[in-house]
N, C-alpha and C positions, 0 to 999 in steps of 0.2 A: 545922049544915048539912053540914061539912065528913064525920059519921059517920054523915049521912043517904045522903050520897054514897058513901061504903065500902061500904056497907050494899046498897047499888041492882048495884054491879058484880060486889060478891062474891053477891047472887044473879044478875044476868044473867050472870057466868062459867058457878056451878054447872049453870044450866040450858043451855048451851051444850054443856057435858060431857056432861050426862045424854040430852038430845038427840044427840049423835054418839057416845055407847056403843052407845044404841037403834038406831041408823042401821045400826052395826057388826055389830048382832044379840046385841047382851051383855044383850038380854032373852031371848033365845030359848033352850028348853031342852035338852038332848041326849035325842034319841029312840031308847030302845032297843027292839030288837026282834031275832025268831030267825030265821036262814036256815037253810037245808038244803043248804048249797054243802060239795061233795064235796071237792074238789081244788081247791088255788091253783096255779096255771101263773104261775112267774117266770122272769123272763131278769133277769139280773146280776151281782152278785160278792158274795160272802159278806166280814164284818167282827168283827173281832174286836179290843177296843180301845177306846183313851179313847172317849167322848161327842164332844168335843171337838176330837178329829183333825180334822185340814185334809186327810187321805185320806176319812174319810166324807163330809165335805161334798162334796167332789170325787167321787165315786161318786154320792153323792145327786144331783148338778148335772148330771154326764155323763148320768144316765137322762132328766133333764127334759128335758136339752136336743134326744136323741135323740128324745121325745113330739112336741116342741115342731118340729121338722125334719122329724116327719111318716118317721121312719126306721123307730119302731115306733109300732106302733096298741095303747095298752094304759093302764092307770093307774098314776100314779105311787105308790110301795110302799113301804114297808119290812117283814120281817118279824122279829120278834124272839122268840129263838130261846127265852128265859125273861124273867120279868116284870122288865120296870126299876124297882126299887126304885126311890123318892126318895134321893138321896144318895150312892146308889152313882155312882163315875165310869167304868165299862166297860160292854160291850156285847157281845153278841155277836147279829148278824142279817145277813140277807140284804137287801140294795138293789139296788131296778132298778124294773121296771116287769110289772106282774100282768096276766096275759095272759086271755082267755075259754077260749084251747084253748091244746093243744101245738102249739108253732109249727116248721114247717115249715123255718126255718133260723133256728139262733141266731147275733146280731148278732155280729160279731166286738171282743172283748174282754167277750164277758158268758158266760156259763152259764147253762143252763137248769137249772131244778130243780122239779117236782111237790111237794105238802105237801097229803097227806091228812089229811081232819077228817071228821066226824061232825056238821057242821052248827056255827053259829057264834053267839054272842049279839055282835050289830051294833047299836056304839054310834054314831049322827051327830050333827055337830052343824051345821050350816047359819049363819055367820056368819063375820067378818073374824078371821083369824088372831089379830090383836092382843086376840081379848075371846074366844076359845076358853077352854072352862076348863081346868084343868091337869088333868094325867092322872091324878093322884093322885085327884082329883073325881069322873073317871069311871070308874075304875077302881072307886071304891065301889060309884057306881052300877050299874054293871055285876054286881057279887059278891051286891049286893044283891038283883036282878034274879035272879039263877043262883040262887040260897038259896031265894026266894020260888018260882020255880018248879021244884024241886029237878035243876036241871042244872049238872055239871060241868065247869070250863070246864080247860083242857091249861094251860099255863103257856107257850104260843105264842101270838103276837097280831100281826094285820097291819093296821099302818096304810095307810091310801088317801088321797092327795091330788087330788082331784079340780078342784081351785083356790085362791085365796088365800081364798073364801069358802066350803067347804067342806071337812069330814075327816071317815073313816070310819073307825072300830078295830074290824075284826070276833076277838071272844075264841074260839079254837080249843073247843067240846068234844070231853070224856073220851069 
């Protein structure tokens, strides 16, 4: 009785799980596809530096917050400058916030900066942060993606955060 009863909770657990992965979106696939976006317009500050730093997080936070205050009208960004290996602990990119156009006055403590492309292979994934897959995952897919339709991707990449249930990595082509 007492391993009938194990038995009953350890599947109502699992399906409890599996049900609140789904919920999270940890079924849902990353959707790749090409844009034809010419120019990224950022306002921020350039980084260079552990992963890690409590300066990038603080850069990352000051942009959100600045979204979030309604101070700028734009999506939250980072752009990095070569591909982050898994394992590597430094970085070097640009954070702030990705604009439609050039803006008319840049926020005081950030820099404007333009980044020309040739169109972009844009990977989304639409679900809760916590079941996002890792970037190594989509990075395949993406190469995969570029291979298969013989396009060149730069070794620049801009992530989009558009919420905690949302992120977009558009990969720069050559």
């Amino acid at each position: 009785m007492n391993q009938r009863r194990t038995i009953i909770w350890v599947a109502v657990f699992f399906t409890i799980c599996l049900v609140t992965y789904a919920y999270l979106g940890g079924l849902r696939e990353v959707k790749i596809s090409v844009t034809s976006e010419d120019v990224y317009h950022m306002v921020g500050n350039r980084f260079t530096g552990q992963i890690e730093s409590d300066t990038l997080k603080d850069m990352f936070l000051s942009a959100k917050k600045r979204i979030e205050d309604k101070q700028v009208d734009g999506t939250l960004a980072i752009l990095y400058f070569k591909d982050a290996e898994h394992g590597r602990d430094s970085i070097d990119c640009f954070t702030g916030i990705l604009l439609g156009m050039k803006p008319e006055k840049v926020p005081a403590g950030m820099e404007y900066k333009a980044f020309n492309s040739n169109g972009a292979v844009k990977a989304r994934f639409d679900g809760h942060r916590l079941v996002t897959p890792n970037p190594a995952e989509i990075k395949e897919k993406v190469d995969r993606y570029a291979q298969k339709n013989n396009l060149k991707l730069q070794q620049i990449f801009v992530e989009k955060y558009f919420s905690d249930n949302a992120i977009e990595i558009d990969y720069l082509l050559q």
